[in-house]
Backbone and ligand atoms as CSV (ligand in chain L), in Angstrom:
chain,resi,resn,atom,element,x,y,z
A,1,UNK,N,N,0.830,-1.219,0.000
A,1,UNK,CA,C,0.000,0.000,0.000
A,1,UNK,C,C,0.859,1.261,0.000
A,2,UNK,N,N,2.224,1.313,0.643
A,2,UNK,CA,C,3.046,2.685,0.777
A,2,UNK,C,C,3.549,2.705,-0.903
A,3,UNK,N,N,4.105,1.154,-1.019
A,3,UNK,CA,C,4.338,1.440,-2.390
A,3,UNK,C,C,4.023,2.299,-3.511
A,4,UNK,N,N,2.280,1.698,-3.209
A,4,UNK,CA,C,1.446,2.356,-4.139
A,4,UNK,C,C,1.192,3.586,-4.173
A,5,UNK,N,N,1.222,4.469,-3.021
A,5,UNK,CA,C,0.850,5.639,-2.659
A,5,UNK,C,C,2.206,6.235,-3.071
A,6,UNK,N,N,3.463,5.959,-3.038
A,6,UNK,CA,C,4.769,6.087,-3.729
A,6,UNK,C,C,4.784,6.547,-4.981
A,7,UNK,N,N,4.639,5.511,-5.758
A,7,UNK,CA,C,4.527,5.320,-7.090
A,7,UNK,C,C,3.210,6.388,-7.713
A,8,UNK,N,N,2.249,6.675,-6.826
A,8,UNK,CA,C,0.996,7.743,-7.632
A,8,UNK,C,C,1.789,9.174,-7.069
A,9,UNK,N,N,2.324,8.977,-6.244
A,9,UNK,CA,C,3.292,10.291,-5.775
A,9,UNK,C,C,4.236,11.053,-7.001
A,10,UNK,N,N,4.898,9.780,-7.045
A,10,UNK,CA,C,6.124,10.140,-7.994
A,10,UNK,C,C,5.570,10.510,-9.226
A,11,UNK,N,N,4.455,9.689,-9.558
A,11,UNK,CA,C,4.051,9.693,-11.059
A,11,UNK,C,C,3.245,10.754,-11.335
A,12,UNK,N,N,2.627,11.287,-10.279
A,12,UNK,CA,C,2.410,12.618,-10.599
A,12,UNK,C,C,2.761,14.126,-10.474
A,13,UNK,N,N,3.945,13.479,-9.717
A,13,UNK,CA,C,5.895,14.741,-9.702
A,13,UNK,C,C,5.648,14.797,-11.018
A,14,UNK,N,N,6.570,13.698,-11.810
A,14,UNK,CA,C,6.519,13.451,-13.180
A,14,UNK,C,C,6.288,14.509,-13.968
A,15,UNK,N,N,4.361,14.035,-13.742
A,15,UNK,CA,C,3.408,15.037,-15.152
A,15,UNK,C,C,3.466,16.248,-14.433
A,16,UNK,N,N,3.573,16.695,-13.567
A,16,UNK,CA,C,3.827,18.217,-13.109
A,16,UNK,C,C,4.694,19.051,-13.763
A,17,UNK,N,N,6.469,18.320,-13.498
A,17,UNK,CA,C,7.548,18.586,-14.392
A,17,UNK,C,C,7.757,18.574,-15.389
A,18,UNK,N,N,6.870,17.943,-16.304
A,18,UNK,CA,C,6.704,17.915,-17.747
A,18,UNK,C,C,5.885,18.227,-18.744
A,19,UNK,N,N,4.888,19.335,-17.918
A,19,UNK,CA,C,3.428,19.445,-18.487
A,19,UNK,C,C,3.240,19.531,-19.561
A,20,UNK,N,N,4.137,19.997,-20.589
A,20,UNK,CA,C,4.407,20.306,-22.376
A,20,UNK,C,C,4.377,19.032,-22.843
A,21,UNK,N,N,4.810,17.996,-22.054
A,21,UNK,CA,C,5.064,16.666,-23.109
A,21,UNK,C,C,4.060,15.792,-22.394
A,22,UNK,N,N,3.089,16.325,-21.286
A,22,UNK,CA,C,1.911,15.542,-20.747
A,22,UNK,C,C,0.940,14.424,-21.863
A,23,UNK,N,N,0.485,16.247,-23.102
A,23,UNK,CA,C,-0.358,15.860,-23.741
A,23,UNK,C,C,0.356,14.918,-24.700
A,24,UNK,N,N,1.627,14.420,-24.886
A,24,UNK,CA,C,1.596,13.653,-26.298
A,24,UNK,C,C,2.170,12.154,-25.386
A,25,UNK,N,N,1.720,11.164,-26.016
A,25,UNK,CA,C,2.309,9.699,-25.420
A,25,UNK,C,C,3.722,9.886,-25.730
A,26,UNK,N,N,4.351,10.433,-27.244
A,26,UNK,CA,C,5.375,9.631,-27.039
A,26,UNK,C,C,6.358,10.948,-27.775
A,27,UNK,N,N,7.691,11.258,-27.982
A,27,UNK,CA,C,8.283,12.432,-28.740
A,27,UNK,C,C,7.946,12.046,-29.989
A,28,UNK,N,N,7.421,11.490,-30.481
A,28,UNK,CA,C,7.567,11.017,-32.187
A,28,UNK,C,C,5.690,12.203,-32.563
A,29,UNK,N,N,4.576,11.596,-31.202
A,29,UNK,CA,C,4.056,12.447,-31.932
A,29,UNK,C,C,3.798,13.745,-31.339
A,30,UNK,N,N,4.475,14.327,-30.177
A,30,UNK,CA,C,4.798,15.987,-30.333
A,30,UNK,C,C,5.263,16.342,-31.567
A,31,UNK,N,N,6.655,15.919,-32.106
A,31,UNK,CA,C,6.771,16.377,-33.567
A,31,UNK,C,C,6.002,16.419,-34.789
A,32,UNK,N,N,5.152,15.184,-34.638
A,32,UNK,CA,C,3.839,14.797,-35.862
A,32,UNK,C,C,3.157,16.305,-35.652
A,33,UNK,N,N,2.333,16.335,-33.962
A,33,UNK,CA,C,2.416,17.653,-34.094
A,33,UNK,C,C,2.259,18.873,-34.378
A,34,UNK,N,N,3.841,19.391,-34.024
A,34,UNK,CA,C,3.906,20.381,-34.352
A,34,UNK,C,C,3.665,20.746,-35.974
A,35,UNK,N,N,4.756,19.321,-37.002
A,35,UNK,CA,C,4.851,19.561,-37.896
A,35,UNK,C,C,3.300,19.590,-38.487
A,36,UNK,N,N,2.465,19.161,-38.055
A,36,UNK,CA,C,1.001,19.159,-38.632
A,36,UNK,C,C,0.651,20.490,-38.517
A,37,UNK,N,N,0.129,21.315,-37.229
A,37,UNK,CA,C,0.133,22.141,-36.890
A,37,UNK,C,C,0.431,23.261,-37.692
A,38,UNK,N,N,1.702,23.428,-38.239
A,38,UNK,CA,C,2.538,24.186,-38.913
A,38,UNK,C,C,1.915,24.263,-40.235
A,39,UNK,N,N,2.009,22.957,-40.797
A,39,UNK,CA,C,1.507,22.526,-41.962
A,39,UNK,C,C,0.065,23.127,-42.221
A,40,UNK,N,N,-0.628,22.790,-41.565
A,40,UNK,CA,C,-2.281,23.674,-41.728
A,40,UNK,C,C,-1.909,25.271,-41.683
A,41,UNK,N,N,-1.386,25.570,-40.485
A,41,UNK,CA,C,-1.261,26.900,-40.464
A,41,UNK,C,C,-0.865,27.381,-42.084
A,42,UNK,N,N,0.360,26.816,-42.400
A,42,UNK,CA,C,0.946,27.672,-43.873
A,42,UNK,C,C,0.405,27.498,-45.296
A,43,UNK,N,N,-0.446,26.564,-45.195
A,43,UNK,CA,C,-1.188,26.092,-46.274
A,43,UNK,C,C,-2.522,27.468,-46.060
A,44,UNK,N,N,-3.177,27.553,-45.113
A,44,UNK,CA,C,-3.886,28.773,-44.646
A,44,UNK,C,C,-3.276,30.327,-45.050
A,45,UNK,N,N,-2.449,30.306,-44.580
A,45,UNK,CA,C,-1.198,31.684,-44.813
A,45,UNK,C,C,-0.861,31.882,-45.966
A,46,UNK,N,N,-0.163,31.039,-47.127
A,46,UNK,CA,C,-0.145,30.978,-48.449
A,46,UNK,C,C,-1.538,30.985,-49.116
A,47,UNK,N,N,-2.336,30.709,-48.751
A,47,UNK,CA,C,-3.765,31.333,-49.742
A,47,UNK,C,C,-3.996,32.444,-49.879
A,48,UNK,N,N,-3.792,32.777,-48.433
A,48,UNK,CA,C,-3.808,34.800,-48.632
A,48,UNK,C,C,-2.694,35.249,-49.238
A,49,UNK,N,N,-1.466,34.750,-48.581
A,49,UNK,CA,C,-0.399,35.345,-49.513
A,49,UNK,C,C,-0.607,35.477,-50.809
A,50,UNK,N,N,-0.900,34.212,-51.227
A,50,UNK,CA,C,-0.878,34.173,-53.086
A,50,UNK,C,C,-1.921,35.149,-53.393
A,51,UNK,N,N,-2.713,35.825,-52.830
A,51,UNK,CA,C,-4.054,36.771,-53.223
A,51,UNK,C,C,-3.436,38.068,-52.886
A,52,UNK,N,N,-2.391,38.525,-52.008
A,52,UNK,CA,C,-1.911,39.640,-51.601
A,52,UNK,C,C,-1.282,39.279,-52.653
A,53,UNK,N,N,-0.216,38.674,-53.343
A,53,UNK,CA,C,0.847,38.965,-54.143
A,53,UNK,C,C,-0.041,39.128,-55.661
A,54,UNK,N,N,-1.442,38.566,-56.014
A,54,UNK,CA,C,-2.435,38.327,-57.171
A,54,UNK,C,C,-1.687,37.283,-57.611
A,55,UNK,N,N,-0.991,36.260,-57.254
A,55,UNK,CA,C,-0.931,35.230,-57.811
A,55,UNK,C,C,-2.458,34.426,-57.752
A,56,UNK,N,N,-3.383,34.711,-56.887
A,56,UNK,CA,C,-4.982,34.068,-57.151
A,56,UNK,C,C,-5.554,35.211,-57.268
A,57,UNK,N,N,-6.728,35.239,-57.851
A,57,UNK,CA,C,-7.643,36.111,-57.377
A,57,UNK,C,C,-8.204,36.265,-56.006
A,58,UNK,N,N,-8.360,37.565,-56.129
A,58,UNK,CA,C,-8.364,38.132,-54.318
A,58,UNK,C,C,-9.968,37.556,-54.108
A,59,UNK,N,N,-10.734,36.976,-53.031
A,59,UNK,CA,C,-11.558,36.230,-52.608
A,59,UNK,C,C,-11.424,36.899,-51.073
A,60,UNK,N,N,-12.093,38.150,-50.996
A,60,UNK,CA,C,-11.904,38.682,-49.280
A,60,UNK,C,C,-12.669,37.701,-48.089
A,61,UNK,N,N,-13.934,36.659,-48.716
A,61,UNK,CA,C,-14.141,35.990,-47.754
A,61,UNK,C,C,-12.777,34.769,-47.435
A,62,UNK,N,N,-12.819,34.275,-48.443
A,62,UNK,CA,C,-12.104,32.975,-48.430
A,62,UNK,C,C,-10.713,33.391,-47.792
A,63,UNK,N,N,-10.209,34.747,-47.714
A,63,UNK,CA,C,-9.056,35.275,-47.508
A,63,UNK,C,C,-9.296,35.220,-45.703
A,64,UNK,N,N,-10.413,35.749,-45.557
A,64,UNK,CA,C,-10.787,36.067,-43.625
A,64,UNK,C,C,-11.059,34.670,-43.223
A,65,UNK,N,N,-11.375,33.673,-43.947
A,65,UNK,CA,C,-11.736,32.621,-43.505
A,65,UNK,C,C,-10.171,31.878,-43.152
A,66,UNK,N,N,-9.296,31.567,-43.953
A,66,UNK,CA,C,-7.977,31.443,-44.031
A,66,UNK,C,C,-7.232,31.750,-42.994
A,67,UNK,N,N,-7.101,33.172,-42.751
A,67,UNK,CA,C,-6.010,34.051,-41.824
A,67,UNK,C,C,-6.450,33.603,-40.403
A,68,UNK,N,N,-8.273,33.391,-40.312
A,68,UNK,CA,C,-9.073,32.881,-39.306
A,68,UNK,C,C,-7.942,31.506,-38.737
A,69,UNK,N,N,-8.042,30.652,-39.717
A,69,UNK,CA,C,-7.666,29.151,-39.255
A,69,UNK,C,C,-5.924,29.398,-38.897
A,70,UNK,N,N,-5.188,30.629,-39.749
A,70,UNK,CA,C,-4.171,30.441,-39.782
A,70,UNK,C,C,-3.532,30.795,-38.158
A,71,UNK,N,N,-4.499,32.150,-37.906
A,71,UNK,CA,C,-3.989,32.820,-36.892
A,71,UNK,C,C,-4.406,31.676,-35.373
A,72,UNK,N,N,-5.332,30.921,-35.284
A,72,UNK,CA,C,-5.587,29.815,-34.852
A,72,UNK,C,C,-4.270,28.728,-34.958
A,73,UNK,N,N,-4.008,28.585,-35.656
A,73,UNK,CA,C,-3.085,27.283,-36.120
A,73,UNK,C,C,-1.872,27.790,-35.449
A,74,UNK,N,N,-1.296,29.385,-35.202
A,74,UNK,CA,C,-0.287,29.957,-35.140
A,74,UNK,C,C,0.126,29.626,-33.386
A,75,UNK,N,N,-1.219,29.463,-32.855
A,75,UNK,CA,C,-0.808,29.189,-31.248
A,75,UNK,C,C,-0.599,27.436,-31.123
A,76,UNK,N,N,-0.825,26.774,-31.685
A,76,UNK,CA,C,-0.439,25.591,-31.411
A,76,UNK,C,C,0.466,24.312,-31.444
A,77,UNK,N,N,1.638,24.761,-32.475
A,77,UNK,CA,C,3.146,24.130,-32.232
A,77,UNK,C,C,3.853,24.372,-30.949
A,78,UNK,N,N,3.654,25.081,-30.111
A,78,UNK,CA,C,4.564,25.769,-29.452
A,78,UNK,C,C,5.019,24.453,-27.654
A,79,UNK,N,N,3.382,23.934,-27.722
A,79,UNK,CA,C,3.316,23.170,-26.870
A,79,UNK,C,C,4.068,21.628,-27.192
A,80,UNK,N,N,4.310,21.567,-28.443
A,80,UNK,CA,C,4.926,20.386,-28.721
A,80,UNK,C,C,6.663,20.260,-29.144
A,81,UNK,N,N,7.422,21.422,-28.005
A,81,UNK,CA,C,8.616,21.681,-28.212
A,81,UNK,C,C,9.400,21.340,-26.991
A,82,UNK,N,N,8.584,20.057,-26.185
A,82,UNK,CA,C,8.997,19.760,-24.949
A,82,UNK,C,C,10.589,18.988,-25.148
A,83,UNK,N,N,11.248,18.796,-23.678
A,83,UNK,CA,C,12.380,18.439,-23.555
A,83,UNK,C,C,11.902,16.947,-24.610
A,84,UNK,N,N,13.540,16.444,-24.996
A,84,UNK,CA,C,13.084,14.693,-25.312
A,84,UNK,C,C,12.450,14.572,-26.816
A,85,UNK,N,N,11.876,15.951,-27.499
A,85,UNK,CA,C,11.479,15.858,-28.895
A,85,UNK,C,C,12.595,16.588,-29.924
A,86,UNK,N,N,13.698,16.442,-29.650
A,86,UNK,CA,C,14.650,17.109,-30.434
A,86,UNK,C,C,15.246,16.644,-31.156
A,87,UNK,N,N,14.826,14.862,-31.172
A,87,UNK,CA,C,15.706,13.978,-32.235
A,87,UNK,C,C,14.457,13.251,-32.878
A,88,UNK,N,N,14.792,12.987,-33.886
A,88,UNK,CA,C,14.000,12.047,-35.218
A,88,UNK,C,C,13.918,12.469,-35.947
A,89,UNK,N,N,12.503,12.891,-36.620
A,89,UNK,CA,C,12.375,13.362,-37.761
A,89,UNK,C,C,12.056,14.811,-37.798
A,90,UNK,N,N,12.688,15.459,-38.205
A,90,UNK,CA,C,12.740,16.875,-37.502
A,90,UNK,C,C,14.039,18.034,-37.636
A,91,UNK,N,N,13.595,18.874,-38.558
A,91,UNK,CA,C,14.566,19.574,-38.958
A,91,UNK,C,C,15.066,21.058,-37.688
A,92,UNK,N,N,14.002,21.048,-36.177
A,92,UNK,CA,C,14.229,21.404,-35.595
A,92,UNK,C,C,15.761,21.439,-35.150
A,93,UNK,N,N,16.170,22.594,-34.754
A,93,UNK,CA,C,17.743,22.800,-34.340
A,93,UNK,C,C,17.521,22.462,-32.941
A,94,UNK,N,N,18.912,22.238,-32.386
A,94,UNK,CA,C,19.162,22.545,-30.809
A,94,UNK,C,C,19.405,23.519,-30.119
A,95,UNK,N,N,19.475,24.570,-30.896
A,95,UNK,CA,C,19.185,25.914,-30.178
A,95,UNK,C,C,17.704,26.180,-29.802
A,96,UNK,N,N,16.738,25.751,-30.343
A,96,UNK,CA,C,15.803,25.457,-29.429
A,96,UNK,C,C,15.453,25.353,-28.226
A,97,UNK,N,N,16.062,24.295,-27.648
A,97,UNK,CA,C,16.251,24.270,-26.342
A,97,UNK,C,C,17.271,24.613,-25.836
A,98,UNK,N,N,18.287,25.188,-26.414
A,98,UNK,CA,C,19.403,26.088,-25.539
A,98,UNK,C,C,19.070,27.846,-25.472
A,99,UNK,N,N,18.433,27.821,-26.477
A,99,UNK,CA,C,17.769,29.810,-26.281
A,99,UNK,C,C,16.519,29.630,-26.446
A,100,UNK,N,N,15.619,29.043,-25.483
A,100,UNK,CA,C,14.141,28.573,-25.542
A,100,UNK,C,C,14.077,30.276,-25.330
A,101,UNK,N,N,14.436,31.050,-24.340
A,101,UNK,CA,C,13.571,32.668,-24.358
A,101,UNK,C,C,13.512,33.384,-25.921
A,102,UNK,N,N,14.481,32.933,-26.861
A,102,UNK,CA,C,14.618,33.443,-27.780
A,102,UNK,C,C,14.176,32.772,-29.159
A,103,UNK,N,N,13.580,31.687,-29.022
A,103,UNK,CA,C,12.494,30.649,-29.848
A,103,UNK,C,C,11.296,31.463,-29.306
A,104,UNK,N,N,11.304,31.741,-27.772
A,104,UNK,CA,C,9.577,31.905,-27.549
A,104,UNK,C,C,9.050,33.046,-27.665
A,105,UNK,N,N,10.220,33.962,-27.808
A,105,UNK,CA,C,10.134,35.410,-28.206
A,105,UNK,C,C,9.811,35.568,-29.728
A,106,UNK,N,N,10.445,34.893,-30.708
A,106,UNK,CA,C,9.648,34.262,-32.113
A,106,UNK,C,C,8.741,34.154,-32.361
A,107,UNK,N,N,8.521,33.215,-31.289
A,107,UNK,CA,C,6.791,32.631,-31.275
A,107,UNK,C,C,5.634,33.375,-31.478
A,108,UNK,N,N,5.993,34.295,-29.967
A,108,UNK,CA,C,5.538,34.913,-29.822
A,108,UNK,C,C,4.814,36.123,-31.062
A,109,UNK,N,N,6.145,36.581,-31.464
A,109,UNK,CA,C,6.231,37.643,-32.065
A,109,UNK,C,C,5.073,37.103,-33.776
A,110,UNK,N,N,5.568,35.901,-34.058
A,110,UNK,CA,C,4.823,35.118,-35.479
A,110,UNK,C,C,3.477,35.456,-34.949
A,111,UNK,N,N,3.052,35.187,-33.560
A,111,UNK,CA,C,1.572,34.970,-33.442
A,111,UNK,C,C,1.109,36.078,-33.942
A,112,UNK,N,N,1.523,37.244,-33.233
A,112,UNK,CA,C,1.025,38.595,-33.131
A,112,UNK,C,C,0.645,38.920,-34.516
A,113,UNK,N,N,1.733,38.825,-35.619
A,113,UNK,CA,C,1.421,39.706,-36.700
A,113,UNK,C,C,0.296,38.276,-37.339
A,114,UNK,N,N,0.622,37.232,-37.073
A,114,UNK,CA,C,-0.433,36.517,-37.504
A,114,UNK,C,C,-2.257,36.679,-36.874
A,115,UNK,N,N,-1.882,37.593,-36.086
A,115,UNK,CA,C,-2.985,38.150,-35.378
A,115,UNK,C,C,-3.753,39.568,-36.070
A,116,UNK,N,N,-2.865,40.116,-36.775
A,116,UNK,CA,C,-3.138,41.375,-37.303
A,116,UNK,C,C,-3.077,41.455,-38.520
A,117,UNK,N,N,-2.726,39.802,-39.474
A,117,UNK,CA,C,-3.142,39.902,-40.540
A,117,UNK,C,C,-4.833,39.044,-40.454
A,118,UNK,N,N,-5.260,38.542,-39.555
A,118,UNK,CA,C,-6.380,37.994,-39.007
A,118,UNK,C,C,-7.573,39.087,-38.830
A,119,UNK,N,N,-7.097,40.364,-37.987
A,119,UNK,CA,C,-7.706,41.235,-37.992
A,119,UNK,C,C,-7.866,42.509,-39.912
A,120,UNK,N,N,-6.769,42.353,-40.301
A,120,UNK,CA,C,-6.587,42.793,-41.354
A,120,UNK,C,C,-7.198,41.904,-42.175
A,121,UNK,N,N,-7.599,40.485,-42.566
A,121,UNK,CA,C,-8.259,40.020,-43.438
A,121,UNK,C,C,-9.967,40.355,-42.979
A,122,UNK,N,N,-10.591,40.653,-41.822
A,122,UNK,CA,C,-11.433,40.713,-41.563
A,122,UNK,C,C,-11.888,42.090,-41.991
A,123,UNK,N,N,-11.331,43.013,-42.859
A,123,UNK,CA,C,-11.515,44.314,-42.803
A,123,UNK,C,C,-11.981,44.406,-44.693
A,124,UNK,N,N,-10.861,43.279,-45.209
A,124,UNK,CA,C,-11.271,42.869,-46.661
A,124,UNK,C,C,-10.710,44.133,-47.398
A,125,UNK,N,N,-9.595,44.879,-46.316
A,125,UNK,CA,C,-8.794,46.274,-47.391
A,125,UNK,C,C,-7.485,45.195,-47.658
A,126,UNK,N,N,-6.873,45.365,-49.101
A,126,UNK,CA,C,-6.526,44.191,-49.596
A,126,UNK,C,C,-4.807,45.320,-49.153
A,127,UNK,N,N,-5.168,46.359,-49.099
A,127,UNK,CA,C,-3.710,46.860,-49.018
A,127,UNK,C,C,-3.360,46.814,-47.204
A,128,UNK,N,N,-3.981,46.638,-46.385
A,128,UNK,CA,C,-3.416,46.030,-45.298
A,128,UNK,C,C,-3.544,44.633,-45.228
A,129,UNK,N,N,-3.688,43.799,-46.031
A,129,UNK,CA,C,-3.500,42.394,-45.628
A,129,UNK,C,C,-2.341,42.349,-46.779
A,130,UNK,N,N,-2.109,43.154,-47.383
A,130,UNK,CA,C,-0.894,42.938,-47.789
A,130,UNK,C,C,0.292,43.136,-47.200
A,131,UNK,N,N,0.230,44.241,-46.380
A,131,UNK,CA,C,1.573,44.313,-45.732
A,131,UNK,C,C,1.278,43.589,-44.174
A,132,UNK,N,N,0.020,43.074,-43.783
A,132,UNK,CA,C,0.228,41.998,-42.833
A,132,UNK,C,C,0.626,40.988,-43.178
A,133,UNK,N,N,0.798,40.604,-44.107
A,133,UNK,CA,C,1.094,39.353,-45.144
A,133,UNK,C,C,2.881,38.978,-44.878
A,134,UNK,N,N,3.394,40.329,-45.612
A,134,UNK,CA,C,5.030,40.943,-45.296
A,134,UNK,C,C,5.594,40.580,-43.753
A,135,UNK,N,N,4.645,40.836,-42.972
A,135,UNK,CA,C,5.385,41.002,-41.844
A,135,UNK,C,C,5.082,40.085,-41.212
A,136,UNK,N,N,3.978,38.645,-41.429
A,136,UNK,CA,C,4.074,37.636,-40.770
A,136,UNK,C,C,5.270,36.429,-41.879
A,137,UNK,N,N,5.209,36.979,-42.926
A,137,UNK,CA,C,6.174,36.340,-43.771
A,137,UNK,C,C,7.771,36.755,-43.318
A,138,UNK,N,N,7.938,38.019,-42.827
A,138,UNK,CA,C,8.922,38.275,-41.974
A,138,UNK,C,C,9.464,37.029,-40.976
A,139,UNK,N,N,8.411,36.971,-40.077
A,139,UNK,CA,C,8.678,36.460,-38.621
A,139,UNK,C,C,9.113,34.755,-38.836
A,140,UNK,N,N,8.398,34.404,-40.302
A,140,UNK,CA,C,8.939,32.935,-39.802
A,140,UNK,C,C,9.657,32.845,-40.380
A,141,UNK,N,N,10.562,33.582,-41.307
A,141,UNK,CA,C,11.683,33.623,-42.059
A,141,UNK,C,C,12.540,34.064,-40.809
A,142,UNK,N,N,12.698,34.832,-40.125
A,142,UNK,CA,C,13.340,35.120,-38.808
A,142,UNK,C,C,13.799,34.145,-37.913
A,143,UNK,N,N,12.585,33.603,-37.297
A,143,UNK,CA,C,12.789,32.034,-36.536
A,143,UNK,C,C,13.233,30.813,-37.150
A,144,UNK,N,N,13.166,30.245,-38.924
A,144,UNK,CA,C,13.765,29.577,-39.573
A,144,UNK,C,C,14.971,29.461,-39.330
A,145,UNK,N,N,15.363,30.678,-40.147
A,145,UNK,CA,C,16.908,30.835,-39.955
A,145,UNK,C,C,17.927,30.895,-38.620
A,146,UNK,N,N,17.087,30.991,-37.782
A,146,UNK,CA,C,17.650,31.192,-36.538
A,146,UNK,C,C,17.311,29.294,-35.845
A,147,UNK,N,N,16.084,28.724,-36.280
A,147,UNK,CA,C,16.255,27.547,-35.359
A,147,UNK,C,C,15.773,26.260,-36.447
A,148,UNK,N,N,15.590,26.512,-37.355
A,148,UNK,CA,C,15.682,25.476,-38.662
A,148,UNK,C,C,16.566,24.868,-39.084
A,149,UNK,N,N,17.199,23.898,-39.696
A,149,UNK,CA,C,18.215,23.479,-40.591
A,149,UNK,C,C,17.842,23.053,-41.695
L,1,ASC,C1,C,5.460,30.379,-46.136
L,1,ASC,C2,C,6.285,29.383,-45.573
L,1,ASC,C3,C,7.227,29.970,-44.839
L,1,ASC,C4,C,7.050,31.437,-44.893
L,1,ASC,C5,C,8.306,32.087,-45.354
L,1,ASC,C6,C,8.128,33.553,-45.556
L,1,ASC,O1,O,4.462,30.203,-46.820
L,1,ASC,O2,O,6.167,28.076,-45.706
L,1,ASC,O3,O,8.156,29.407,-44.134
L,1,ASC,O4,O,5.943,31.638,-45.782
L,1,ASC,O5,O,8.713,31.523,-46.567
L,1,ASC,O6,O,9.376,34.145,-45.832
């Protein structure tokens, strides 16, 4: 019986200390993931882009609907960057977890303008979702280069 009361002790030290990697069973699918995550988000982001640049025709709903899912999509990799997911398949760097304030300051920063091209697609003026466009295309070109390979 102490055992047991031991063992639910410890095991829930554990998930305390690790709350980022709580939600996934295993590191293989935190990375699935993030990389999913990501994946929706930019597939979302490039629709508007290609309509800010007129590579499509501009579509102001389909554009607010987009930036909607994108700016959504933009908060949810972040949780799947726990200790233990830094090897497999995964072009993630290890500066990651050696300048996590400076990944999350990225993060951060991607959300925001992905926030204000969200608010800017909702307005359907095609010349501010264009330069919200620029400046969330900024931010992940920023964090790439800095924690991509
Ligand atoms: C995309 C995409 C990125 C960014 C970046 C902007 O659509 O996949 O990583 O935009 O290329 O510079």
């Amino acid at each position: 019986m102490k055992k047991l009361a031991f063992l639910l002790i410890a095991s829930a030290a554990a998930t305390l200390s690790a709350p980022a990697m709580a939600q996934f069973a295993k590191p293989e699918d935190a990375i699935k993931y993030r990389q999913s995550t990501m994946f929706v988000m930019q597939q979302n982001f490039a629709r508007v882009a290609g309509m800010s640049a007129g590579r499509v025709p501009f579509d102001a709903k389909i554009a607010a609907e987009s930036a909607e899912v994108a700016a959504y999509m933009a908060k949810l990799p972040w949780a799947a960057f726990g200790e233990g997911t830094d090897k497999g398949t995964t072009k993630a760097k290890a500066e990651i977890w050696s300048d996590k304030a400076k990944f999350n300051d990225y993060a951060e920063k991607m959300q925001g303008e992905m926030n204000k091209l969200n608010a800017a697609a909702k307005t359907g003026n095609l010349d501010s979702i264009k330069a919200a466009v620029g400046a969330v295309g900024g931010s992940c070109k920023t964090c790439h280069d800095a924690f991509r390979s």
